[in-house]
N, C-alpha and C positions, 0 to 999 in steps of 0.2 A: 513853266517849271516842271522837271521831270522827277520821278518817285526815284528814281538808282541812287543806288546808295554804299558809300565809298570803302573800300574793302580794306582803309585802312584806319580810319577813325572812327565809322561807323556813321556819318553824316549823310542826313537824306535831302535831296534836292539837288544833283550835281548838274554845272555848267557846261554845255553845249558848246563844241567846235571842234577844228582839226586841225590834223596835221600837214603845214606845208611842204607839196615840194617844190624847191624854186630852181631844180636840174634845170641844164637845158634839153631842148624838147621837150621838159614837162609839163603834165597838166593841169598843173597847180595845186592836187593834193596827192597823198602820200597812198601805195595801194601795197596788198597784202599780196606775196607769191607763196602758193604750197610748196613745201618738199625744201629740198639744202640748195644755200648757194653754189652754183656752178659760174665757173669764169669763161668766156668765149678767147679766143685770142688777140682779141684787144684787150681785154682785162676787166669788159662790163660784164655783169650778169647773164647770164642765158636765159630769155622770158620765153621762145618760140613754146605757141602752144601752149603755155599753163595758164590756167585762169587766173584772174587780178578781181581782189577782191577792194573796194575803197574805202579807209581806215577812219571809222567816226571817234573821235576825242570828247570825254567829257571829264572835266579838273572839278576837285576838289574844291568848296570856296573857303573852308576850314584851313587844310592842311596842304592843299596842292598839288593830292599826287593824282596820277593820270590812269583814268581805265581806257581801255581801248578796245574799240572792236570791227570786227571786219564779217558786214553783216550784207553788203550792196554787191553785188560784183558784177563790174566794169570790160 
């Protein structure tokens, strides 16, 4: 059990986990890009070159709201 504690209830101890991505070609969790979406001329994202950071979820077991952070990068 971890000391973070929920910026909206004020509950300490919050639950561990992430966020899926289930895209295809994905890697199976959700990763953070700096700076503004830009569209390529398909219509995905443009990632070339920016670093991807990989998004740690931890819920509320009170209230259920979700902090997030993107502290690993991938």
């Amino acid at each position: 059990m971890n000391t973070f504690k929920c910026t909206q209830c004020d509950t300490v101890g919050l639950t561990d986990g992430f966020i899926e991505d289930a895209g295809e070609h994905s890697r199976g969790y959700a990763r953070w890009i700096e700076g503004a979406l830009e569209r390529g001329v398909f219509g995905g994202a443009k990632r070339m070159g920016r670093p991807r950071w990989q998004i740690e979820a931890y819920r509320c077991p009170k209230c259920g709201h979700l902090e997030l952070f993107a502290s690993n990068q991938v």
